[in-house]
C-alpha positions as CSV (number, residue, x, y, z in Angstrom):
1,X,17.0,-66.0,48.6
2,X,17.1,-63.9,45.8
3,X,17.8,-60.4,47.5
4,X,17.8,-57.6,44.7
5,X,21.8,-57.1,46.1
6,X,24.3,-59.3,44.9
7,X,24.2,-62.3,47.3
8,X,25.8,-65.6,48.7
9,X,23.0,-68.3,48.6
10,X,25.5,-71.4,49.6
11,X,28.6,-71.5,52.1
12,X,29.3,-72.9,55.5
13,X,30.1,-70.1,57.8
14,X,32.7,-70.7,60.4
15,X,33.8,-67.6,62.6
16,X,31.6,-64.6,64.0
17,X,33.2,-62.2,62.2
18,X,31.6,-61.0,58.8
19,X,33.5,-58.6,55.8
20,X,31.7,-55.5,54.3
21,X,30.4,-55.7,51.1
22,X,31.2,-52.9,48.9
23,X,27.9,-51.2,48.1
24,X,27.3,-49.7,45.2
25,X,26.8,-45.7,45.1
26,X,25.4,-42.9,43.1
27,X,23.8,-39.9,44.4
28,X,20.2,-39.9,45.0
29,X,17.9,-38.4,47.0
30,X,15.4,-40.9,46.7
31,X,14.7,-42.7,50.1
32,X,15.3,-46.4,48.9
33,X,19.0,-45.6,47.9
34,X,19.6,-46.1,51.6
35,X,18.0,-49.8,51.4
36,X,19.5,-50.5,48.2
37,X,21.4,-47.8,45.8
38,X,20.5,-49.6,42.5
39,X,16.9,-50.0,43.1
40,X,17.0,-46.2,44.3
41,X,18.7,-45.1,41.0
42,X,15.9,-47.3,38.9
43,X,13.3,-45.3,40.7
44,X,15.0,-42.0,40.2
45,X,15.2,-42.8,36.6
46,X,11.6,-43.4,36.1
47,X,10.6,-40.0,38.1
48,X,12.6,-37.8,36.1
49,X,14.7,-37.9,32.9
50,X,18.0,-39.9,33.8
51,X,19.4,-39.9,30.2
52,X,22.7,-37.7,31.4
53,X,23.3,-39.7,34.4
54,X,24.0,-42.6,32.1
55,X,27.9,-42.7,31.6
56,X,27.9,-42.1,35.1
57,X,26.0,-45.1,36.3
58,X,28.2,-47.1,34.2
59,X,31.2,-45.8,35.6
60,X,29.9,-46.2,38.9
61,X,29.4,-50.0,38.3
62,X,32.2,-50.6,36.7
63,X,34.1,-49.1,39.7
64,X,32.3,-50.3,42.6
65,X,31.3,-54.1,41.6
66,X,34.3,-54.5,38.8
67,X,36.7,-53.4,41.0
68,X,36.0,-54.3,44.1
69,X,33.6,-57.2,44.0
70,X,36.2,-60.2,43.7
71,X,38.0,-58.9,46.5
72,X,35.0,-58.8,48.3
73,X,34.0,-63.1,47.5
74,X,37.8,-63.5,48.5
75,X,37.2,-62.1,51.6
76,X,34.2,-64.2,52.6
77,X,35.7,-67.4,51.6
78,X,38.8,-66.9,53.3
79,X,37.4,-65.7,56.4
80,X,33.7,-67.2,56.9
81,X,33.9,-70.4,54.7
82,X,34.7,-73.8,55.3
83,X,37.8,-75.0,53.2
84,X,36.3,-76.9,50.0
85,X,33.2,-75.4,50.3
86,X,30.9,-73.4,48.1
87,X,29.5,-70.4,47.5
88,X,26.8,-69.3,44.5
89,X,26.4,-65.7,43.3
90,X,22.9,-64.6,42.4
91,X,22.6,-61.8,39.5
92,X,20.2,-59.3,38.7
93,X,17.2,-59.9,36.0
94,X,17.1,-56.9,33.2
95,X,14.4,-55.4,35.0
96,X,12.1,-54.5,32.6
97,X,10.8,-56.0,29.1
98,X,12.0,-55.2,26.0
99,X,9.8,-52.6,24.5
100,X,9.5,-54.2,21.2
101,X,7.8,-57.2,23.1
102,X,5.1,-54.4,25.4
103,X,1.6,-56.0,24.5
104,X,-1.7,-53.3,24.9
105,X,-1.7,-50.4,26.3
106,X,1.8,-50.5,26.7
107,X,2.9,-51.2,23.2
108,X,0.2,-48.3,22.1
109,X,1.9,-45.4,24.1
110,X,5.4,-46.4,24.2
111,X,5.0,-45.9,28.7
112,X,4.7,-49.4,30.8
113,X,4.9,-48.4,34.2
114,X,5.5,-45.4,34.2
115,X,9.1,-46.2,31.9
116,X,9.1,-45.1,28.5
117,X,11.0,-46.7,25.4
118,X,13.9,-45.0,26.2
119,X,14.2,-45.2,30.1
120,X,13.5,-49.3,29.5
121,X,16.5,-49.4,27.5
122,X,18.5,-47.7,29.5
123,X,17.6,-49.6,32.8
124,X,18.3,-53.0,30.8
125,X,21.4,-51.6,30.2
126,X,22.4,-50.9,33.5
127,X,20.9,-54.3,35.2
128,X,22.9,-56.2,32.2
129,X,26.1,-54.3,32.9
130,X,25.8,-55.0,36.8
131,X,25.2,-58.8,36.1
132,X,27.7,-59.6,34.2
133,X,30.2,-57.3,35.9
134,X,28.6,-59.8,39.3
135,X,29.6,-62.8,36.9
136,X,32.8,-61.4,35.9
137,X,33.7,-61.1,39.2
138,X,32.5,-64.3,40.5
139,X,34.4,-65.9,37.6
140,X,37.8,-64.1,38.6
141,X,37.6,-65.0,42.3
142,X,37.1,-68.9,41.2
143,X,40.1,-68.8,39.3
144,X,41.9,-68.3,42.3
145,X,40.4,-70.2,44.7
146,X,40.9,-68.9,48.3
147,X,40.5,-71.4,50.8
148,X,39.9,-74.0,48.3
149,X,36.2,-72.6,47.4
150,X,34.3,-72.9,45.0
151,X,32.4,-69.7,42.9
152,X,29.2,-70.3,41.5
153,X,27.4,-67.8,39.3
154,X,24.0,-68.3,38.9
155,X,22.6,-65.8,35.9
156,X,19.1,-65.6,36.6
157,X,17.9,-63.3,33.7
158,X,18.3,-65.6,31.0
159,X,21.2,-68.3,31.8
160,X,23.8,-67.0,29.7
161,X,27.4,-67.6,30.4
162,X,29.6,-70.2,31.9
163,X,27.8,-73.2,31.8
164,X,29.2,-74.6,35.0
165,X,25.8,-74.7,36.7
166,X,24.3,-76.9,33.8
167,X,21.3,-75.0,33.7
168,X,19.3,-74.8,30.4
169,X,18.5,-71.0,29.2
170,X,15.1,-72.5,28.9
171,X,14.6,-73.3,32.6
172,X,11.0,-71.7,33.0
173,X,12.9,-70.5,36.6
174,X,14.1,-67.7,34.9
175,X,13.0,-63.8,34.1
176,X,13.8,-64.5,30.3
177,X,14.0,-68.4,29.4
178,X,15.1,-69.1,26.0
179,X,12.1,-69.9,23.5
180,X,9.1,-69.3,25.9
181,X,6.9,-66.3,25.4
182,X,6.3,-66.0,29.2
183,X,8.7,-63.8,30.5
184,X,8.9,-62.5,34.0
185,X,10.3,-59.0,33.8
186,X,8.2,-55.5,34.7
187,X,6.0,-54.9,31.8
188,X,6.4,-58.7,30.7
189,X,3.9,-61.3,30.3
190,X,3.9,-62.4,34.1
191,X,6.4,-60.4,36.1
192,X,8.4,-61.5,39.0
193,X,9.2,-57.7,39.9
194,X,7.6,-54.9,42.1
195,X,7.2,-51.3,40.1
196,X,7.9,-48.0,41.7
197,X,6.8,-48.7,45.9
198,X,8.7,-46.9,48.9
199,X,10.2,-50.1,50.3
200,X,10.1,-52.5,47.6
201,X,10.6,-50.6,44.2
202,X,12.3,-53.1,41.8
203,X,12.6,-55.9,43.6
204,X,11.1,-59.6,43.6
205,X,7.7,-60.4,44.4
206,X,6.9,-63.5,46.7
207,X,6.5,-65.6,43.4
208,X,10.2,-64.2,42.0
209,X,11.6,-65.1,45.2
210,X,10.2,-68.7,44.8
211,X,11.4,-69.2,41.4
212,X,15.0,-67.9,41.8
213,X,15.1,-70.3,45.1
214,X,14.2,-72.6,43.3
215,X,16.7,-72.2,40.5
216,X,19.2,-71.6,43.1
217,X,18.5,-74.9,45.1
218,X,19.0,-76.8,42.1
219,X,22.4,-75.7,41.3
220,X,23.2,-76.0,45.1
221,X,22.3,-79.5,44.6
222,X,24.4,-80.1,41.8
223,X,27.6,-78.9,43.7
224,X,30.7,-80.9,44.6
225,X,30.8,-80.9,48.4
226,X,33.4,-84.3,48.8
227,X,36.4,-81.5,49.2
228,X,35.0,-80.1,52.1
229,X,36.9,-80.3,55.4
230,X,34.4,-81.5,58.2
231,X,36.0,-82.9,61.2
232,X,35.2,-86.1,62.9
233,X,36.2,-85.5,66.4
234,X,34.5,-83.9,69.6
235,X,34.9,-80.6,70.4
236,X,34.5,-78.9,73.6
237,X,32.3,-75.8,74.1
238,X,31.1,-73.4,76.7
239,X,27.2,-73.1,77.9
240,X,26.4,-69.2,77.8
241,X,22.8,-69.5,78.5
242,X,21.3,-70.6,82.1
243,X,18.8,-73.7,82.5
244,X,19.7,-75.2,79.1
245,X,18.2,-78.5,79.5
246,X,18.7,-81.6,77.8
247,X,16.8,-83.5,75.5
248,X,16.2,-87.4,74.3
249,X,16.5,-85.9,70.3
250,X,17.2,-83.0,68.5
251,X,13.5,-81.3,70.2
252,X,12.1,-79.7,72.6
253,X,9.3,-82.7,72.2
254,X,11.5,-85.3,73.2
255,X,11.4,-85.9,76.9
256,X,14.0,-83.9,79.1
257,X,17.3,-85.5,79.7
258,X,18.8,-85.9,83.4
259,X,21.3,-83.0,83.0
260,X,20.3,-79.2,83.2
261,X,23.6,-76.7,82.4
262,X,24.1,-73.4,83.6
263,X,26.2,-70.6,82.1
264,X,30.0,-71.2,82.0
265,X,29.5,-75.0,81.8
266,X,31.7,-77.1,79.4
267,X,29.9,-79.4,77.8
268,X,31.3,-82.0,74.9
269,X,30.1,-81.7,71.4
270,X,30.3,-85.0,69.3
271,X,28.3,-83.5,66.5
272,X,25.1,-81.3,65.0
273,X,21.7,-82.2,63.2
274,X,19.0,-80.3,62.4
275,X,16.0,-80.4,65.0
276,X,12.9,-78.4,66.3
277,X,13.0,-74.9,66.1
278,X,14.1,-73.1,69.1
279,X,13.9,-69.2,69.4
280,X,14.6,-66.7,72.5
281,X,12.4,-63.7,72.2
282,X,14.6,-61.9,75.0
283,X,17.6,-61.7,72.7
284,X,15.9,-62.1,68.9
285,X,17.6,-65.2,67.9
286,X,16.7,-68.9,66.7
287,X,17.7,-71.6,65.5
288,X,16.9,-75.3,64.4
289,X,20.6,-76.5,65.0
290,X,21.1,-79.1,68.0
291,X,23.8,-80.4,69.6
292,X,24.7,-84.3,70.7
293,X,26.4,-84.2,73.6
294,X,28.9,-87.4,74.4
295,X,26.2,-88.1,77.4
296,X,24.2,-89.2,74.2
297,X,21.6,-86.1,74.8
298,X,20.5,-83.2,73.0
299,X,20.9,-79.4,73.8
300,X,20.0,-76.8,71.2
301,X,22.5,-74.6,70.1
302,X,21.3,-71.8,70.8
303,X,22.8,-71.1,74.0
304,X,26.3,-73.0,73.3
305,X,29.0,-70.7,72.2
306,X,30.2,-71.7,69.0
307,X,31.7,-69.7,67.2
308,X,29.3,-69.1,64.7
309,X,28.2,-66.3,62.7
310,X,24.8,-65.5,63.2
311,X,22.8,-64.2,60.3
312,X,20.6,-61.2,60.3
313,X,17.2,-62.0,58.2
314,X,15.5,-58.6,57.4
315,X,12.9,-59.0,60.2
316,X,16.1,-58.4,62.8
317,X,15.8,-61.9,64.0
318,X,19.8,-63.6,64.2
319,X,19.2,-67.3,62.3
320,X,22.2,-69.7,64.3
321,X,23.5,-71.7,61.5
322,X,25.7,-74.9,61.5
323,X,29.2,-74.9,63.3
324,X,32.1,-75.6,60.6
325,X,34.1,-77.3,63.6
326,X,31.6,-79.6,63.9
327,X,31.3,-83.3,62.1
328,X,27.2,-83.3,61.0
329,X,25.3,-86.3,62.4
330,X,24.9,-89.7,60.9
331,X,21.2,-89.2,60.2
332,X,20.5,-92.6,60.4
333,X,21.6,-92.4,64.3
334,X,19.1,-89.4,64.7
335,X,15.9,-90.0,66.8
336,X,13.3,-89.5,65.1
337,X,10.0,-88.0,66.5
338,X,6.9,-90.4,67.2
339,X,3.7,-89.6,65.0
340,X,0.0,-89.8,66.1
341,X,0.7,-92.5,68.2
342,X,-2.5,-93.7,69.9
343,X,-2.0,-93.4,73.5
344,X,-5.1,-95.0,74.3
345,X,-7.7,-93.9,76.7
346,X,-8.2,-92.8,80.7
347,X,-11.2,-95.0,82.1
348,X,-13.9,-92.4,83.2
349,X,-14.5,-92.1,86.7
350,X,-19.0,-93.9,87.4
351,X,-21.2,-91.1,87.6
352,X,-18.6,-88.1,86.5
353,X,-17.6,-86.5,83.7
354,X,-13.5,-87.4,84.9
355,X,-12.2,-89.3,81.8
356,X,-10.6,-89.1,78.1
357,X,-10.4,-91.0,75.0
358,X,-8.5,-91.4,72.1
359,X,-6.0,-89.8,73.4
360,X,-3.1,-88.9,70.2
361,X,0.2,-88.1,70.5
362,X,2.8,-86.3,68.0
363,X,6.3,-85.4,69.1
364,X,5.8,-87.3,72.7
365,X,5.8,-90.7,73.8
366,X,2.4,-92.4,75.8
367,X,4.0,-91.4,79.0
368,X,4.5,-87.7,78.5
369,X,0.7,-87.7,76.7
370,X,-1.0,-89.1,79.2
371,X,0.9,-87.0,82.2
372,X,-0.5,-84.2,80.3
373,X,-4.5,-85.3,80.4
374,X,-4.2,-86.2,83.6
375,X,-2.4,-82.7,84.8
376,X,-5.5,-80.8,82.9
377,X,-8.1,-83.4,84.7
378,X,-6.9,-82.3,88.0
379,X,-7.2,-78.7,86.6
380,X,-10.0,-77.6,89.0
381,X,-11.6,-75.4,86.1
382,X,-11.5,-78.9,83.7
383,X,-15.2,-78.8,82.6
384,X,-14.5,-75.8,80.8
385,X,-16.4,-75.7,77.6
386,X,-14.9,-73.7,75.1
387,X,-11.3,-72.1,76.6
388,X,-7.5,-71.8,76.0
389,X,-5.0,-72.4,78.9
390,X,-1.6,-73.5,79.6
391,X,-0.5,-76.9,80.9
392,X,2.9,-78.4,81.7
393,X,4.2,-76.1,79.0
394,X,2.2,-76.6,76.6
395,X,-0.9,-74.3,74.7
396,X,-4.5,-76.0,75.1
397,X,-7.5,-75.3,73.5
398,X,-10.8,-77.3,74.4
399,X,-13.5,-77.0,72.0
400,X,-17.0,-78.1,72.3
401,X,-17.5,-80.2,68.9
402,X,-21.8,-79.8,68.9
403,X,-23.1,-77.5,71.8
404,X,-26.5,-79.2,70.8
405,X,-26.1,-82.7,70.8
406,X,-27.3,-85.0,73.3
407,X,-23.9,-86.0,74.6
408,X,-21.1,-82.9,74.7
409,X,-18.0,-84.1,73.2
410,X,-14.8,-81.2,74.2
411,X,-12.0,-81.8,72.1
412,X,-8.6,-80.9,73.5
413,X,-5.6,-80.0,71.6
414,X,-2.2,-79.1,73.4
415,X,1.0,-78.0,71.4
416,X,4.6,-77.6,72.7
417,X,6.5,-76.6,69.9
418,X,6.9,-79.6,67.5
419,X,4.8,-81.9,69.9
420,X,1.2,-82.4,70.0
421,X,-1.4,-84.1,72.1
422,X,-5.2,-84.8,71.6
423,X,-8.1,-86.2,73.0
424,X,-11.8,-86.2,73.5
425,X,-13.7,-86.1,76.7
């Protein structure tokens, strides 16, 4: 969630069309400008001497993110947000420690990372201009309220600023909280932040990312949703997929439903939940969104057009988000998924090895379970030892618990997506 570019970490998108971002840009010729031009100009700065670029970076920020910026959040939440929804603005951290707080090494030669006393001021500078020039902006588009949304700025160097988020400058979720001597940025006492790499020069580390999500969920948390315009009634959509079947719950564990649609069906939406994860590796997409039809069965969203706008994750896989045309389920009317469920046993044929036990099912119901162990008992190659195979859909393993023990004892495990049978033979 915390992307080294200014980002929106809350909203509910509604069309398929998405605004540019205005990026900001300074000559380099360091490869990671492409990626992201700030980053690039931090690395450029700690390979050579960057002291007379200084007024320009400043000018460059104040141009690209002061004066454009705003119009930029104005764009999304008119076009791609729900009316009385939300969006949060993440910041930038400084970047790197102050030099007066360098401990060893550091503090002996006046060079942490490469950065000398000078460059680390600079590059504090420059992150602390760009976040509050990202806050300024963030403020200005909430004062007018496009679409009747909501701006959030969430400063995740140290918490200063509006206090709308009622975060303390002391949350340990921060790069610099207030009164702790544990701070997070390069050249700090635990830092959240790459140094110089191709790819991921000044940017978060798995453990920054977790912290700023988490500082970022809990002001999400903390937001006023009751303006937000959901509607109620059913929508009608078109099937673009073929052989979309239907489902007893938001899964592809639940059982299949009567109805199978091919592309160009219409099919009526009554509203959406979260379910199993569904992904098609022929077109890179995936989602956990499901829809109830007004049959009363499920069908993944995936393949419904909707009129959503798909979001790119950096691995080039589209994520399908919620619809904002359609009402969210009751979650107490969701079905909910069976757990372990002991599905007893199937009596072994005298004088064979053709029989299971403590047969387990997750995901399933009895039925489906035991329609499974009986498929892989027919399986002509069933006395298999130690194997993987496929069954009805599903991934088997059989495993031979103690190849020297006086009886063998295979244990079987089958998974199909969120579902999950087991049993012993």
């Amino acid at each position: 969630m915390a992307s080294m570019n200014p980002l929106v970490a809350a909203s509910s998108w509604r069309t398929s069309r998405q605004p540019s971002a205005a990026p900001l840009r300074h000559h380099s010729s360091d490869n990671q400008t492409a990626a992201d031009p700030f980053a690039g100009l931090v690395a450029r700065c700690v390979r050579h001497n960057c002291g007379k670029d200084d007024e320009a970076v400043r000018k460059t920020i104040d141009e690209q993110i002061g004066g454009r910026y705003s119009q930029f959040l104005t764009d999304v939440a008119s076009r791609l947000v729900t009316p009385g929804g939300n969006i949060v603005v993440v910041g930038y951290p400084h970047l790197v420690e102050e030099p007066d707080r360098w401990k060893g090494v550091a503090q002996a030669t006046d060079v942490c990372n490469g950065i000398g006393r000078g460059e680390a001021d600079r590059l504090r500078g420059w992150a602390g201009l760009l976040n509050a020039e990202i806050g300024s902006a963030t403020e200005q588009a909430n004062r007018h309220r496009p679409n009747d949304v909501t701006f959030t700025f969430v400063n995740i160097a140290d918490g200063a600023g509006p206090d709308s988020t009622g975060q303390s400058r002391s949350n340990p979720d921060l790069y610099e909280p207030a009164g702790s001597e544990i701070r997070h940025n390069l050249c700090g006492t635990k830092p959240w932040l790459n140094g110089l790499h191709p790819t991921k020069g000044f940017h978060p580390n798995l453990t920054g990312h977790f912290h700023t999500g988490r500082l970022v969920a809990g002001v999400v948390d903390g937001l006023d949703w009751s303006r937000l315009e959901v509607p109620a009634a059913p929508v009608t959509r078109t099937v673009w997929g073929s052989g979309v079947n239907t489902r007893e719950g938001p899964s592809t564990a639940f059982a299949l439903g009567p109805h199978q649609f091919e592309a160009g069906a219409t099919i009526t939406i009554v509203c959406q939940a979260e379910g199993g994860r569904v992904t098609s590796e022929s077109t890179d997409y995936e989602t956990v969104v499901w829809d109830l039809l007004d049959t009363g069965y499920w069908v993944t969203d995936l393949w419904i057009d909707n009129q959503v706008a798909d979001i790119q994750r950096a691995d080039g896989v589209g994520v399908r988000g919620f619809s904002s045309q359609i009402a969210r389920c009751d979650p107490s009317a969701i079905p909910t998924l069976p757990s372990n469920i002991d599905c007893g046993y199937i009596t072994f044929t005298p004088q064979t090895e053709d029989g299971a036990t403590d047969i387990r099912a997750t995901g399933i119901g009895c039925e489906e379970a035991r329609a499974l162990v009986e498929a892989v008992r027919r399986d002509s190659s069933y006395s298999a030892r130690s194997r993987s195979f496929s069954m009805r859909g599903f991934q088997c393993t059989a495993l031979l618990r103690d190849p020297n023990a006086n009886i063998l004892i295979v244990e079987y495990t089958c998974t199909r997506g969120d579902a999950q049978v087991r049993w012993e033979h």
